[in-house]
Every structure is written in structure tokens, then in C-alpha cells.
C-alpha positions as protocol buffer text, in pm:
chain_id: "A"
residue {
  index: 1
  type: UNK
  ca { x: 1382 y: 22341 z: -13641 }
}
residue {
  index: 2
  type: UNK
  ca { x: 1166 y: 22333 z: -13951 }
}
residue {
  index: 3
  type: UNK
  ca { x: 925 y: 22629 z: -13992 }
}
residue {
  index: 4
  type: UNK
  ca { x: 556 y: 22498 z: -13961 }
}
residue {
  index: 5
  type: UNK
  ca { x: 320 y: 22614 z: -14304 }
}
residue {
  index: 6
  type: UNK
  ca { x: -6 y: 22699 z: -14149 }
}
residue {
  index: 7
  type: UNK
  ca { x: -185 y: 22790 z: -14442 }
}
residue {
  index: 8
  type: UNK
  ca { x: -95 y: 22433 z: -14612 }
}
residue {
  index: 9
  type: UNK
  ca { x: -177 y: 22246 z: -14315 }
}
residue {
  index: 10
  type: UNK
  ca { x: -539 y: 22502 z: -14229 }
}
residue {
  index: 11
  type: UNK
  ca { x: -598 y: 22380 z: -14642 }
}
residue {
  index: 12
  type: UNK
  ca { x: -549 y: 21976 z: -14539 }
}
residue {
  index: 13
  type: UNK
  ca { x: -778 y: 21981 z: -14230 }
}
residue {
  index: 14
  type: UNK
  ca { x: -1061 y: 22166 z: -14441 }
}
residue {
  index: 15
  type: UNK
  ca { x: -1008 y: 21963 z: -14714 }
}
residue {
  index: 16
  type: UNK
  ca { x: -1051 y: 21652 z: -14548 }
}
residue {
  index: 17
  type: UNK
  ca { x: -1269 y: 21776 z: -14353 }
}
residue {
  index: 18
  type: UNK
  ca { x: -1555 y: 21888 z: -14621 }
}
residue {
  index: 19
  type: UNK
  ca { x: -1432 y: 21541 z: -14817 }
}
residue {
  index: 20
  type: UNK
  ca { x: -1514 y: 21324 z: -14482 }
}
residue {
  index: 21
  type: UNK
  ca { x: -1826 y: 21446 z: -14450 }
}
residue {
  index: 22
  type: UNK
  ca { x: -1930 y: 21497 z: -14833 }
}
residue {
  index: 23
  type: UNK
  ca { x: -1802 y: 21140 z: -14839 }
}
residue {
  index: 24
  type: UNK
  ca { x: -2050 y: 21004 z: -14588 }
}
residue {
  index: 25
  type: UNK
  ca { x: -2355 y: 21233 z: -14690 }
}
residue {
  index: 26
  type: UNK
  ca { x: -2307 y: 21079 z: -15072 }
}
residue {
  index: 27
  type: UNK
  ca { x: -2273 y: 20721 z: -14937 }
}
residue {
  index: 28
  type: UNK
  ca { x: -2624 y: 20796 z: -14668 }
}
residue {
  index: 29
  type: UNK
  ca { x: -2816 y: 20923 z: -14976 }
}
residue {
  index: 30
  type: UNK
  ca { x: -2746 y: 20564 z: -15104 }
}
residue {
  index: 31
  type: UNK
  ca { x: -2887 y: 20358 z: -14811 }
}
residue {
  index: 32
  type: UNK
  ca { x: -3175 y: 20599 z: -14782 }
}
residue {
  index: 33
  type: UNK
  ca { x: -3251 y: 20634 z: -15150 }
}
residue {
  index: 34
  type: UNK
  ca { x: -3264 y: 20222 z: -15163 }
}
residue {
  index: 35
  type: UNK
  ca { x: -3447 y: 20208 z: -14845 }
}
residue {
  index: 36
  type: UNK
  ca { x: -3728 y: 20421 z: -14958 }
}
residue {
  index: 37
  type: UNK
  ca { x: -3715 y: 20257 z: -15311 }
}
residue {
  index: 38
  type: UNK
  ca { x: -3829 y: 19955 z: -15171 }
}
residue {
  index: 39
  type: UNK
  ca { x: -4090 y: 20089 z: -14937 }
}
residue {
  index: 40
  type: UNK
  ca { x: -4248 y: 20241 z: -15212 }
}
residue {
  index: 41
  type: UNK
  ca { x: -4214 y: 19956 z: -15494 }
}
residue {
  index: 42
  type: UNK
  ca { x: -4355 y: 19756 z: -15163 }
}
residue {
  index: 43
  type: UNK
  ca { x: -4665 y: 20005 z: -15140 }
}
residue {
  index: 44
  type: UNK
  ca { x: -4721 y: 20015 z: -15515 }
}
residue {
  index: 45
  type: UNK
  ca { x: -4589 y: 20373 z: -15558 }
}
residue {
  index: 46
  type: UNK
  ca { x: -4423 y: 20284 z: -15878 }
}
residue {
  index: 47
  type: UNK
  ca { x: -4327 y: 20698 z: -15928 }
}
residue {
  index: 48
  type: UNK
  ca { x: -4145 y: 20767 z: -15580 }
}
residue {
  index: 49
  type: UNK
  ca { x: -3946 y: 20437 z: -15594 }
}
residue {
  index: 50
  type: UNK
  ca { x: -3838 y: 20507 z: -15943 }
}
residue {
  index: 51
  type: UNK
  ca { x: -3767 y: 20858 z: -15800 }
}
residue {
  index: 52
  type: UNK
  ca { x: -3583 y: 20740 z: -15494 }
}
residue {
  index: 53
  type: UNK
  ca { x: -3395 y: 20453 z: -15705 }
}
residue {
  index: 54
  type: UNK
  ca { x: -3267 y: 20705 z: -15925 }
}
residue {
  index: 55
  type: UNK
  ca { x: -3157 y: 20884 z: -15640 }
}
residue {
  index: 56
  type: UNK
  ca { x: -2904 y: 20590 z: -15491 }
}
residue {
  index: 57
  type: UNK
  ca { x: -2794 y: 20553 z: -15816 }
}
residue {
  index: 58
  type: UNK
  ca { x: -2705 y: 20883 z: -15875 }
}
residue {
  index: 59
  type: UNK
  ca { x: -2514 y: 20908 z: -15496 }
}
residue {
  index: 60
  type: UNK
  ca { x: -2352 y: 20572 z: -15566 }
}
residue {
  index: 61
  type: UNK
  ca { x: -2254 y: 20716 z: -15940 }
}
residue {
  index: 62
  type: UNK
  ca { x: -2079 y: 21045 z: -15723 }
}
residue {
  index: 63
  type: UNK
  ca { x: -1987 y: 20845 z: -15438 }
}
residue {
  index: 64
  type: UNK
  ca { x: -1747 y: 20558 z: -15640 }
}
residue {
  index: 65
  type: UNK
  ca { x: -1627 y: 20915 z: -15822 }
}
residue {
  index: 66
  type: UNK
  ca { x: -1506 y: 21088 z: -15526 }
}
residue {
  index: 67
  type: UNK
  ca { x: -1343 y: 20724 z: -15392 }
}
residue {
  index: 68
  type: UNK
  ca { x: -1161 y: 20702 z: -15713 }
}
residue {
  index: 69
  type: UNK
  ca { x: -1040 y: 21049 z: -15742 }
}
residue {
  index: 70
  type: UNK
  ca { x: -933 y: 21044 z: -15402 }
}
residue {
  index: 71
  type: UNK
  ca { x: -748 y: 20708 z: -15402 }
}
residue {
  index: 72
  type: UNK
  ca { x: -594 y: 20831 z: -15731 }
}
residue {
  index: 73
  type: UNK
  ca { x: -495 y: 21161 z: -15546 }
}
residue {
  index: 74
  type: UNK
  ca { x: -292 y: 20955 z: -15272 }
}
residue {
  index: 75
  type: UNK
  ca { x: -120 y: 20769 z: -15515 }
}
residue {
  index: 76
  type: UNK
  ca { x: 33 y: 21109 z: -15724 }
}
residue {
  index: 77
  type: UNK
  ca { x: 130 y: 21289 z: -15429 }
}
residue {
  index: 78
  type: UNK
  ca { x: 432 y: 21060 z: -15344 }
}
């Protein structure tokens, strides 16, 4: 019977665990950062949308990041 690592698998499950959800916050800042963009390019408020634009492109910029790093994670560990 193989001996079970608990410290390598306790590192996996909060690894994926802070990537899952640092994953999902990055990709919500994107919908909400658009979302309010266009409210306030709607309302005239030239400032906050430019604000809030940059901010979805920013999340996007760190969100495509953390997809490619992880993708090219997978594909190394084999």
C-alpha cells in the first residue's frame, strides 16, 4: 500500500483552491468593470467609465495571464 503525502496533497487543494477563486474574482472584475463603463459613458461620466474601462482591461490583462500560466503548468507536469 502506497504511503499517502499529506503535505503535497494539503499544497494541491490550497492551491487550487486560492487559484479557483482568484480565477473567478479576476474574470467578475471584468463583467463589472464593463458594466459600469457603459453606465457611465451612458450618463456622460466620461472620468468613471474611463476609470472602470481601465479596470476590465486590466482584470482581463491578469485574467488571460493566470489562464495561460496555468494551462502551460498542466502541460509541464506530465
Amino acid at each position: 500500500m502506497a504511503a499517502i503525502d499529506f503535505h503535497a496533497l494539503g499544497q494541491v487543494v490550497w492551491v487550487s483552491l486560492v487559484a479557483g477563486v482568484g480565477v473567478s474574482v479576476l474574470f467578475s472584475l471584468v463583467i463589472f468593470g464593463a458594466a459600469k463603463a457603459g453606465d457611465a459613458r451612458r450618463e456622460g461620466q466620461d472620468g468613471q467609465a474611463l476609470a472602470f474601462g481601465a479596470l476590465a482591461v486590466t482584470a482581463m490583462v491578469v485574467f488571460s495571464v493566470a489562464v495561460v500560466v496555468g494551462v502551460v503548468v498542466m502541460l509541464h507536469k506530465g
